[in-house]
SEMARKOL-51844 format. One record per residue: residue in one letter; x, y, z of N, C-alpha, C in turn. Coordinates in pm, whole numbers, padded with zeros to 5 digits, always signed. Layout:
BEGIN
aXYZXYZXYZ
...
! end
This chain:
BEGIN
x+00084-00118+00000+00000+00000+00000+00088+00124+00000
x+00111+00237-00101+00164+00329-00095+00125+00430+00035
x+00213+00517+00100+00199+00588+00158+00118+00749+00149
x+00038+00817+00156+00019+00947+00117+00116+01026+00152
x+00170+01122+00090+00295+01217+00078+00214+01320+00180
x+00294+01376+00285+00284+01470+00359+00247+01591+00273
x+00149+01678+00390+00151+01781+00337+00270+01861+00369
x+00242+01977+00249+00456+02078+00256+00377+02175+00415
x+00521+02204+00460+00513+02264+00553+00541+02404+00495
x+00448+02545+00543+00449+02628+00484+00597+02704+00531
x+00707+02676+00574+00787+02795+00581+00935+02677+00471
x+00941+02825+00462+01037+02780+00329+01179+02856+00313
x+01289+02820+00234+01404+02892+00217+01396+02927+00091
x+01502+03018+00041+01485+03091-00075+01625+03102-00069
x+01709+03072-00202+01907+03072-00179+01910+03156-00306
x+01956+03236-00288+01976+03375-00411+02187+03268-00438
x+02201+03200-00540+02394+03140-00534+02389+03259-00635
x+02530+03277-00590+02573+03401-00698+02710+03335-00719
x+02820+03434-00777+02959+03429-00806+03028+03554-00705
x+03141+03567-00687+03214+03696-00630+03192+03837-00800
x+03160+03802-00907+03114+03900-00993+02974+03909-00971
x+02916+03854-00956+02724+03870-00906+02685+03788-00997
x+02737+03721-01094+02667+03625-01169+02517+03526-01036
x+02419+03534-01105+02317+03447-01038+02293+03322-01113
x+02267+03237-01053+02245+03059-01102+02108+03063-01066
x+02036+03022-01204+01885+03014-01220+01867+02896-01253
x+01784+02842-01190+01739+02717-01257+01570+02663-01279
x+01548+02612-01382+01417+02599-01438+01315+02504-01395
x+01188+02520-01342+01076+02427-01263+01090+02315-01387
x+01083+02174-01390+01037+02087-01415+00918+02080-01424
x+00835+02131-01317+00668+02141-01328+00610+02231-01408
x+00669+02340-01465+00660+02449-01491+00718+02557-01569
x+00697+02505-01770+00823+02567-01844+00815+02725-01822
x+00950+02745-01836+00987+02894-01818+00990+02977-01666
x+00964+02851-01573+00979+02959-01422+01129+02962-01394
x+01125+03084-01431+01302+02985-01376+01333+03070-01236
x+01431+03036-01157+01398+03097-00996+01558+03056-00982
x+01550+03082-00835+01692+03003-00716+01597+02919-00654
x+01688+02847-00611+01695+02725-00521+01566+02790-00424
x+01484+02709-00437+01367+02710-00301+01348+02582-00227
x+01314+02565-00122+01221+02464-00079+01184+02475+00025
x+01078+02350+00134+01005+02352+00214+01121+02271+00323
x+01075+02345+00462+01151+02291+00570+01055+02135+00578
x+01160+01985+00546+01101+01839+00578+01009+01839+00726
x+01039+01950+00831+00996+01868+00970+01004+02029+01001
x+00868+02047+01100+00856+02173+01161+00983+02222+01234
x+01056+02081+01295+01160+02157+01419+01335+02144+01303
x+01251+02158+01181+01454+02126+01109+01497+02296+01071
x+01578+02290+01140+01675+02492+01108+01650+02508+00994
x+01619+02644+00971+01628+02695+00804+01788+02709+00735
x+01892+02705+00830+02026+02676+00780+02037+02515+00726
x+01986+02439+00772+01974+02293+00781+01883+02234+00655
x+01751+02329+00622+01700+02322+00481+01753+02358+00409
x+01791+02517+00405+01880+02603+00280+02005+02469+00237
x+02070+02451+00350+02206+02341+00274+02117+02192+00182
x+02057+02156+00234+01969+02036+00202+01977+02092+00061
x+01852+02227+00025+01752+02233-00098+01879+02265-00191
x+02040+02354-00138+02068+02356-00232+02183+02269-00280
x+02190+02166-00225+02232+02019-00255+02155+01954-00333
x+02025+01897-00293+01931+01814-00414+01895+01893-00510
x+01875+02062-00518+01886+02085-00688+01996+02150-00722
x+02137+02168-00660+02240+02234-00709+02338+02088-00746
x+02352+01961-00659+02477+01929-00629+02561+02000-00568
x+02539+02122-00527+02668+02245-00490+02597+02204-00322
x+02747+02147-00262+02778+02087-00111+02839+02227-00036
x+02686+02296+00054+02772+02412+00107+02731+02310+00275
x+02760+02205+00331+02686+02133+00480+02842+02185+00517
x+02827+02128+00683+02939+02168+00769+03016+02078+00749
x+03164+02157+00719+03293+02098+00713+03377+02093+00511
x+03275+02202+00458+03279+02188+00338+03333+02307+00327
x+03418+02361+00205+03472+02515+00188+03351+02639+00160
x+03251+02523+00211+03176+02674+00115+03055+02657+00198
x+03062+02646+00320+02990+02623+00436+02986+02780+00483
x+03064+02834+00488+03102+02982+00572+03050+03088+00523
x+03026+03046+00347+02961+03103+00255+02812+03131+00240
x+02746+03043+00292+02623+03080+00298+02553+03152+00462
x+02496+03269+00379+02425+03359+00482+02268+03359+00510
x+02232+03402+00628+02088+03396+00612+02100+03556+00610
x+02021+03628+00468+02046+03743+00470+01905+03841+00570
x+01824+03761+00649+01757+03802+00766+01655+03864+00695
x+01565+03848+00585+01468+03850+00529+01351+03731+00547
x+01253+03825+00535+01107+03719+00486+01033+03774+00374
x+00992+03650+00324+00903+03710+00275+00767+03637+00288
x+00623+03650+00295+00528+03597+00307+00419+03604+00258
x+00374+03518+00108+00330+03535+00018+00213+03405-00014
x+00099+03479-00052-00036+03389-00092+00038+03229-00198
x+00030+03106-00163+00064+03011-00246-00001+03018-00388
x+00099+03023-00519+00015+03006-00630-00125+02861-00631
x-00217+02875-00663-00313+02787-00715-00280+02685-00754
x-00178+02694-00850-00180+02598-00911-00045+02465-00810
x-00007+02506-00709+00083+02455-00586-00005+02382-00435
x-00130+02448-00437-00222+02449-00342-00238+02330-00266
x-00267+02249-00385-00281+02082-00341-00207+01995-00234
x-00070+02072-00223+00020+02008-00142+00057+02038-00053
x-00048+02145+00009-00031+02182+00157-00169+02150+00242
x-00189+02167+00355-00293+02127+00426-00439+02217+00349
x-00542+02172+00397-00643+02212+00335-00652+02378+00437
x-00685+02486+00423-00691+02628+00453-00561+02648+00448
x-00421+02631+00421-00337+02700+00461-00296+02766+00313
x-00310+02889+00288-00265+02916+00206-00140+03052+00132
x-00076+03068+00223+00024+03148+00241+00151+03089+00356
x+00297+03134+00290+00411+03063+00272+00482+03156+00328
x+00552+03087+00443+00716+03231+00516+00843+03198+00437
x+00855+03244+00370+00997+03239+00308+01096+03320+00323
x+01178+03248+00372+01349+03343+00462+01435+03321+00331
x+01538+03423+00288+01592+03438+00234+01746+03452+00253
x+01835+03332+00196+01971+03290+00225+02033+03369+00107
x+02206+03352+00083+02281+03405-00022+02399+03282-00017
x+02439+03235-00094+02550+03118-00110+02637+03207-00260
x+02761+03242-00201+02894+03279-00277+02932+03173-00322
x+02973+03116-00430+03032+03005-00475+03145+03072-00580
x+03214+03008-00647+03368+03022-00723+03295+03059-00863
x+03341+03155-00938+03348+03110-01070+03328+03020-01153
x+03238+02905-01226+03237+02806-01274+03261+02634-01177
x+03171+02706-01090+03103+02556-01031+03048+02489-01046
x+03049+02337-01061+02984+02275-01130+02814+02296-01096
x+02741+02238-01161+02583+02266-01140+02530+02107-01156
x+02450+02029-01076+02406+01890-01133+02273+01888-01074
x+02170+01906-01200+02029+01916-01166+01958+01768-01105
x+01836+01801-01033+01798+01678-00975+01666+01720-01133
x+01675+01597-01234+01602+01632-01339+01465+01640-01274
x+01420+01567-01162+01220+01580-01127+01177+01671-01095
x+01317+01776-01099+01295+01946-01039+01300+02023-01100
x+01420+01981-01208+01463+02111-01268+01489+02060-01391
x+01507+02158-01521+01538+02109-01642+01622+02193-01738
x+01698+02304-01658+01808+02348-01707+01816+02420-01598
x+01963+02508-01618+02020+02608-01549+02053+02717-01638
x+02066+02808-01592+02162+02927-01657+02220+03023-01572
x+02340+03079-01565+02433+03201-01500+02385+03350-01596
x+02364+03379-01489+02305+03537-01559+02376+03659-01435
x+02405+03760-01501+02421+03931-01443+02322+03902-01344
x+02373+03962-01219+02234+03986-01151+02097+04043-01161
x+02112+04181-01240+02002+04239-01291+01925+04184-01415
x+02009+04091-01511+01932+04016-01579+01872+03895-01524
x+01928+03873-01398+01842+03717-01337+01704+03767-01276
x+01731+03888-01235+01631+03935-01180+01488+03944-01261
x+01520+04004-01380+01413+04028-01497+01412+03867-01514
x+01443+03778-01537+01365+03649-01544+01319+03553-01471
x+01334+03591-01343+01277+03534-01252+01091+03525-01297
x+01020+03414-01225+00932+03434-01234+00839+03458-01103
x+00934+03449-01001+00835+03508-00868+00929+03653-00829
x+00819+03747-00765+00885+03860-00746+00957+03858-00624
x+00947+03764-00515+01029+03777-00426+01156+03722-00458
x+01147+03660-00563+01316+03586-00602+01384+03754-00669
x+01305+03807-00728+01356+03923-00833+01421+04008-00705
x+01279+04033-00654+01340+04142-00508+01436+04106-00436
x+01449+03988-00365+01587+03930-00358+01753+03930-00441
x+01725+03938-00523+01832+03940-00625+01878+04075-00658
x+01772+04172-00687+01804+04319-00660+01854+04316-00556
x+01853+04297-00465+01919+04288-00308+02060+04233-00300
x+02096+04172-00353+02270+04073-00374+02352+04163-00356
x+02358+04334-00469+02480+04408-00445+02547+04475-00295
x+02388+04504-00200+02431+04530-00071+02450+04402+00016
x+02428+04271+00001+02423+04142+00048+02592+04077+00046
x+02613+04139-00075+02752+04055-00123+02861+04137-00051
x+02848+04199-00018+02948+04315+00010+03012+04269+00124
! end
């Protein structure tokens, strides 16, 4: 007998990866041609740290290993943002029945110049490195955009 899949827990991370030039790493919904965003996801368990998701989400869709004891552990910040936004419709299904708005904290992960990228394909279905201000214009949620406008005082 299969199990029913939990409902998502509404608080979530949001990882703006850039480069030390501001290049941003976008990568594209699988569910969804043309969204292309940063690294999001849902905290697995009410009591798991949002440092503890952020490394998770951007391991299963980056491959990029920022956990403790890694060079690029030190690198990721929680840049002390929220944001808290009505769930699209078409996402709805997979949260409890009335809950329909999402806390999303917003991280920043510095990575090297030409790091590798290895998509989890059930998520994602390309990547691309873009200028910051051009990642921004293709984002397709505005808190990823607003975020990303945000990188030049973030990175600093």
């Amino acid at each position: 007998m299969a199990s029913e899949r939990p409902f998502k827990i509404p608080e979530s991370v949001l990882v703006v990866i850039y480069t030390p030039a501001l290049d941003v790493l976008l990568i594209n919904r699988a569910d969804a041609a043309n969204f292309w965003q940063s690294v999001t996801g849902s905290k697995d368990e009410l009591a798991e740290d949002l440092r503890d998701t952020a490394v998770r989400e951007v391991f299963e869709e980056t491959g990029i290993d920022c956990a403790q004891g890694t060079a690029l552990h030190d690198m990721l910040k929680d840049w002390g943002l929220q944001n808290i936004y009505e769930i699209y419709p078409r996402w709805q299904h997979r949260y409890a029945p009335g809950v329909t708005r999402n806390t999303e904290h917003v991280f920043g992960l510095c990575v090297p110049g030409g790091t590798p990228v290895t998509l989890n394909p059930r998520e994602h279905t390309g990547y691309r490195w873009l200028p910051w201000r051009e990642a921004a214009d293709a984002c397709f949620s505005p808190s990823n955009a607003e975020a990303i406008l945000l990188l030049p005082q973030f990175a600093q």
